[in-house]
C-alpha positions as CSV (number, residue, x, y, z in Angstrom):
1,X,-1.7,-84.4,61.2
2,X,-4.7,-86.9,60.9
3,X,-5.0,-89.9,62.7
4,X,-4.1,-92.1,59.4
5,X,-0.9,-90.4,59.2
6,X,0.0,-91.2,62.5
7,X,-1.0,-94.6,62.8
8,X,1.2,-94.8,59.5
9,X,4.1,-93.2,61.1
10,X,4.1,-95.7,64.0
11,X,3.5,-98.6,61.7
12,X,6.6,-97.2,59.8
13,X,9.0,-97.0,63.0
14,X,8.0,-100.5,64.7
15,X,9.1,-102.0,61.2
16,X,12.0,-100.0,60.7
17,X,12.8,-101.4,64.7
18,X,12.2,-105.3,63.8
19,X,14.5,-104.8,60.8
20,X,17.5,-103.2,63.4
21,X,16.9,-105.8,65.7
22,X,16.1,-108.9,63.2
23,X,19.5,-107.8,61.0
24,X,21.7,-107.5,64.5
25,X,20.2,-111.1,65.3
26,X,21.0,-112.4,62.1
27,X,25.0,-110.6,62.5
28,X,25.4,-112.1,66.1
29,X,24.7,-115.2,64.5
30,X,26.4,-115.0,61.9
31,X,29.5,-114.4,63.6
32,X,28.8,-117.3,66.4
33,X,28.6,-119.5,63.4
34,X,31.5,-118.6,61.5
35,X,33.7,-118.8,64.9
36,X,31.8,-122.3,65.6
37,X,33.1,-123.8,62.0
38,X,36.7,-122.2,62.4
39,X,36.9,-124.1,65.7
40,X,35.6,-127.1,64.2
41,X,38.3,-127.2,61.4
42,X,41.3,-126.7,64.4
43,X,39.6,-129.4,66.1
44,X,39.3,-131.7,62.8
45,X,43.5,-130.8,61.5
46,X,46.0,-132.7,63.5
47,X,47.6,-130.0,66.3
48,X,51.6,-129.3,64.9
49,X,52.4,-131.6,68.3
50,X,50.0,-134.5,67.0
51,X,52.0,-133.9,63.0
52,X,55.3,-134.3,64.7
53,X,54.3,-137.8,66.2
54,X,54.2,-138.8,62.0
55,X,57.5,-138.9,60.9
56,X,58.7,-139.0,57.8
57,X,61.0,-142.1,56.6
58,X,64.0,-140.4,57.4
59,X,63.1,-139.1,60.6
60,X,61.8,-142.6,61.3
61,X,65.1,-144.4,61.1
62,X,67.1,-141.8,62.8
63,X,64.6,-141.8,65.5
64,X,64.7,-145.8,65.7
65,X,68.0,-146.7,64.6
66,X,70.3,-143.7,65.5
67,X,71.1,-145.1,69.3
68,X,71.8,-148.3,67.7
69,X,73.9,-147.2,65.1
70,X,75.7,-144.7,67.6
71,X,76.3,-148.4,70.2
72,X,77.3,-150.3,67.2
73,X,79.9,-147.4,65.7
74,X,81.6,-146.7,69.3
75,X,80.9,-150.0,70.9
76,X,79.7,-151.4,74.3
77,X,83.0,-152.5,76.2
78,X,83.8,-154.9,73.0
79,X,81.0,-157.3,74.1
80,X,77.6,-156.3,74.4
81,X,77.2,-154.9,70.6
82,X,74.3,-152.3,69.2
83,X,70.2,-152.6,69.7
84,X,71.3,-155.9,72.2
85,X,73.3,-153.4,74.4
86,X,70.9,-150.9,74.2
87,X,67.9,-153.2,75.1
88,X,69.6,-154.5,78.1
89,X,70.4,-151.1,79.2
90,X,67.3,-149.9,79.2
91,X,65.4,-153.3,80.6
92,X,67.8,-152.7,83.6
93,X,66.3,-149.2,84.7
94,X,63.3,-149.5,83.4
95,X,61.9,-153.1,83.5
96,X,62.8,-154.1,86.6
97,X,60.1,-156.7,87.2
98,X,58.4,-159.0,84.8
99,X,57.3,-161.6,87.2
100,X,53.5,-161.8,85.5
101,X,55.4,-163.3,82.5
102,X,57.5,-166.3,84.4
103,X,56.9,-169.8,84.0
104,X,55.1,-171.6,87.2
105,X,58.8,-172.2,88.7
106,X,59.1,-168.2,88.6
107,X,61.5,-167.8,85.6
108,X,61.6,-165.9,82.6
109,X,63.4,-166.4,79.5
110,X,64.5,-163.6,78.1
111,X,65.6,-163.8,74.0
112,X,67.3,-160.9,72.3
113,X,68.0,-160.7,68.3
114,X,69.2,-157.8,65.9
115,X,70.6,-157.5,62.4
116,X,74.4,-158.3,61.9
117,X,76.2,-155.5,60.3
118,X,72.9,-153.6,60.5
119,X,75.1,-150.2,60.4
120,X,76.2,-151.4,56.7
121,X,73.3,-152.0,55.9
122,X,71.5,-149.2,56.5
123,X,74.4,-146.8,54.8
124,X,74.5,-149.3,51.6
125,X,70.8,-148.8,51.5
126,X,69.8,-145.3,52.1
127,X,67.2,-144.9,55.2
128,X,64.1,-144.8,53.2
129,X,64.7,-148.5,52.1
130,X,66.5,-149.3,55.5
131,X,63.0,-148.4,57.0
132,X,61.1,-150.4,54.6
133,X,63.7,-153.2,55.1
134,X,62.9,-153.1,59.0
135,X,59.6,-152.9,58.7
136,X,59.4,-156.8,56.7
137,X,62.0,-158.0,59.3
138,X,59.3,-156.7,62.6
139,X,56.7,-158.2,60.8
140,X,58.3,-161.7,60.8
141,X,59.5,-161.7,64.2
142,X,56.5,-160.1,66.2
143,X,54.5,-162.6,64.2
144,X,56.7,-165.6,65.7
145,X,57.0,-164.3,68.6
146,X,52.8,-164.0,68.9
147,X,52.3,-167.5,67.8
148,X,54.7,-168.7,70.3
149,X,53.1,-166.5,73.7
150,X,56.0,-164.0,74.2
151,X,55.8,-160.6,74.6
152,X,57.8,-158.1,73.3
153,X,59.7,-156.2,75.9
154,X,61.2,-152.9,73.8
155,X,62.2,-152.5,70.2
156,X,65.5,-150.6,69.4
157,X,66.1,-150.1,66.0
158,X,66.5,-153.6,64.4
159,X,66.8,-155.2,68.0
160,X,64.1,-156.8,69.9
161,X,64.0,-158.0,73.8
162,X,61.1,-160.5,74.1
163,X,59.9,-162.3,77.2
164,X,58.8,-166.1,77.5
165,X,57.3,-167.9,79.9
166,X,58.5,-171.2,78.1
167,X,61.4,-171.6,77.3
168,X,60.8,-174.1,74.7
169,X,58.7,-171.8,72.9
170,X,61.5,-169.0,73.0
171,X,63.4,-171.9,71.0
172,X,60.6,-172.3,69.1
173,X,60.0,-168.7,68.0
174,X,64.0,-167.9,67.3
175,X,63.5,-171.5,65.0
176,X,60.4,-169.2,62.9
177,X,62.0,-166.2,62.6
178,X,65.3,-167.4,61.7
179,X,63.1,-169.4,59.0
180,X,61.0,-166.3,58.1
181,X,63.6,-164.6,57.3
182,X,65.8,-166.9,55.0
183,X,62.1,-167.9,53.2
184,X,61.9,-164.7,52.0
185,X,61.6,-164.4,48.2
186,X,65.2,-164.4,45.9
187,X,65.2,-160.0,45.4
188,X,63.9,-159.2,48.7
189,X,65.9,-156.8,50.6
190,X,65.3,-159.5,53.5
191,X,67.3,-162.0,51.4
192,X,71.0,-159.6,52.2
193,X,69.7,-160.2,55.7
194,X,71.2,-162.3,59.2
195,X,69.9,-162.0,62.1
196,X,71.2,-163.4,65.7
197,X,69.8,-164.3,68.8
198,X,70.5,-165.4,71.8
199,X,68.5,-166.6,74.8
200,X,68.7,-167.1,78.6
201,X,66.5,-168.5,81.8
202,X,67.0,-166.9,84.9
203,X,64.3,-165.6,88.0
204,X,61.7,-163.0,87.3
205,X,62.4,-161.3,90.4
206,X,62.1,-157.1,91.5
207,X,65.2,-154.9,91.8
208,X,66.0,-155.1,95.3
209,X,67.0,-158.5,94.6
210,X,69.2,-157.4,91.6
211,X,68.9,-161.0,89.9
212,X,66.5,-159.9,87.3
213,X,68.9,-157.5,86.0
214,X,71.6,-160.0,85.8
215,X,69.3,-162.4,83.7
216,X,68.7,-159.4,81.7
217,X,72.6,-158.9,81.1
218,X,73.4,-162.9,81.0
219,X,70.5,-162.9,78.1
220,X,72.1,-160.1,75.8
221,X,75.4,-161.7,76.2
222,X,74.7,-164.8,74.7
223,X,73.3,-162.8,71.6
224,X,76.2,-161.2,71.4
225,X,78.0,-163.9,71.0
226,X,76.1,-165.3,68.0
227,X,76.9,-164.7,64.7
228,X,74.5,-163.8,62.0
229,X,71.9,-166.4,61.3
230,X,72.8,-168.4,64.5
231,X,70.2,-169.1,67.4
232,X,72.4,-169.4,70.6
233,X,71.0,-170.4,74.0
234,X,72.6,-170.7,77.5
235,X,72.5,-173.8,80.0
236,X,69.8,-172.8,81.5
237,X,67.5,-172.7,78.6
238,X,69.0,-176.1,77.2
239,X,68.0,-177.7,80.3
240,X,63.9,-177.3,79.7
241,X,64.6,-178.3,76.3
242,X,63.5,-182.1,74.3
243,X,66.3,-183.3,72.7
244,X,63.9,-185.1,70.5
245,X,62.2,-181.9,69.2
246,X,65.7,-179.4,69.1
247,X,69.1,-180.3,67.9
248,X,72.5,-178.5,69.0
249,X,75.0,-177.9,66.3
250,X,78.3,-176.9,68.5
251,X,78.6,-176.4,72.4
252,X,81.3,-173.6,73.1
253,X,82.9,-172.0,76.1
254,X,82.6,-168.7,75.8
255,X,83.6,-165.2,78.4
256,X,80.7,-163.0,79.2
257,X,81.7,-159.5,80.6
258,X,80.5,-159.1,84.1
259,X,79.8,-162.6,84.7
260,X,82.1,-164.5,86.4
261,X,83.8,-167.5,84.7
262,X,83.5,-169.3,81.5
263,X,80.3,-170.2,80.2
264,X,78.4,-172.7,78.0
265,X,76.9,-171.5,74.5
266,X,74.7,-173.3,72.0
267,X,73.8,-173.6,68.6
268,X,70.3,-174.8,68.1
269,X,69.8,-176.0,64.4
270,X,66.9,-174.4,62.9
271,X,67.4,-175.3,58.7
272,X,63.9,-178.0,57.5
């Protein structure tokens, strides 16, 4: 075999090796970039936990409105009735302390509000309107209850707990969203729509103390007591109040379970 032949030969087998190794490069990345994009896309799609947090309009108002419903069917002790009892519940265990909220003379005042007959409602209307229905209603009262300072507590169903430091700005947010939500348009679902809330002063203190949780309780009481499109208030709130700026419609005795005696209610007039 001459010498041309095997330089050819060697020529022939170093190629034949780059080829083997250049095609097993071009594999190995292949595959590294095929895996790269597949992980990519799982990283880019919502994980099936992240697609449960998006419910759909159904499971959004059993979700939200289901405990409520549940309270409002069964009843809390004939007194403290849906989302109010509810919120108050849960403040007690879970909210203990609220003190960064309190006025300068280290009290709160607590206002709670729901729907009446939001059960009838929500049945008359089907849930897919109910949560459309709840959505224009939490728009009107977190909107009063930002341009008056407060700060909203917890949301259950159609009820809300908010926290004031003033209590003449509690007054003054119940005043806008009891007038938000008769302004609504004639045809708006808001228009079948009364809402009550009720309102109470009392220390910001921590749990040991237990008189937070009584405020709490004295606070979803008086909303109880109020009947759909009626702003009721305790003493204690009535007290911090201008006579010249708010006007009381009716003062009445009313019970409050767990509280001893008979207390003072009232009607703050909230019509232009």
């Amino acid at each position: 075999m001459s010498t041309l032949e095997l330089v050819l030969i060697a020529v022939v087998a170093l190629w034949s090796a780059a080829l083997v190794v250049t095609t097993t490069l071009w594999l190995v990345t292949r595959r590294r970039v095929l895996t790269l994009r597949r992980r990519l896309d799982q990283l880019r799609r919502p994980s099936p936990r992240r697609r449960r947090l998006v419910p759909t309009p159904t499971q959004a108002v059993r979700g939200a409105v289901g405990t409520a419903i549940m309270v409002k069917d069964h009843g809390i002790g004939g007194v403290l009735r849906g989302s109010i009892g509810e919120l108050a519940g849960w403040a007690d265990v879970e909210r203990p302390d609220l003190v960064r909220l309190a006025a300068l003379d280290g009290t709160v005042t607590i206002l709670f509000s729901d729907i009446e007959d939001s059960t009838t409602l929500n049945h008359d209307l089907g849930d897919r309107a109910w949560v459309q229905l709840l959505t224009k209603h939490d728009r009107i009262i977190t909107h009063a209850v930002t341009e008056h300072g407060g700060h909203v507590v917890k949301t259950q169903g159609d009820g809300f707990m908010v926290a004031f430091g003033s209590p003449a700005e509690a007054v003054r947010a119940a005043v806008d969203i009891q007038r938000g939500i008769a302004g609504v348009r004639p045809g708006s679902r808001l228009a079948s729509v009364n809402v009550r809330i009720g309102a109470h002063r009392g220390s910001a203190v921590h749990r040991d103390n237990d008189l937070f949780g009584r405020n709490v309780a004295h606070a979803a009481r008086v909303a109880s007591q109020a009947d759909g499109g009626e702003i009721l208030i305790s003493d204690s709130v009535l007290e911090q109040l201008d006579a010249e700026e708010f006007d009381v419609l009716e003062s009445r005795a009313v019970t409050l379970k767990g509280i001893p005696g008979s207390h003072e209610v009232h009607s703050i007039e909230w019509t232009d």
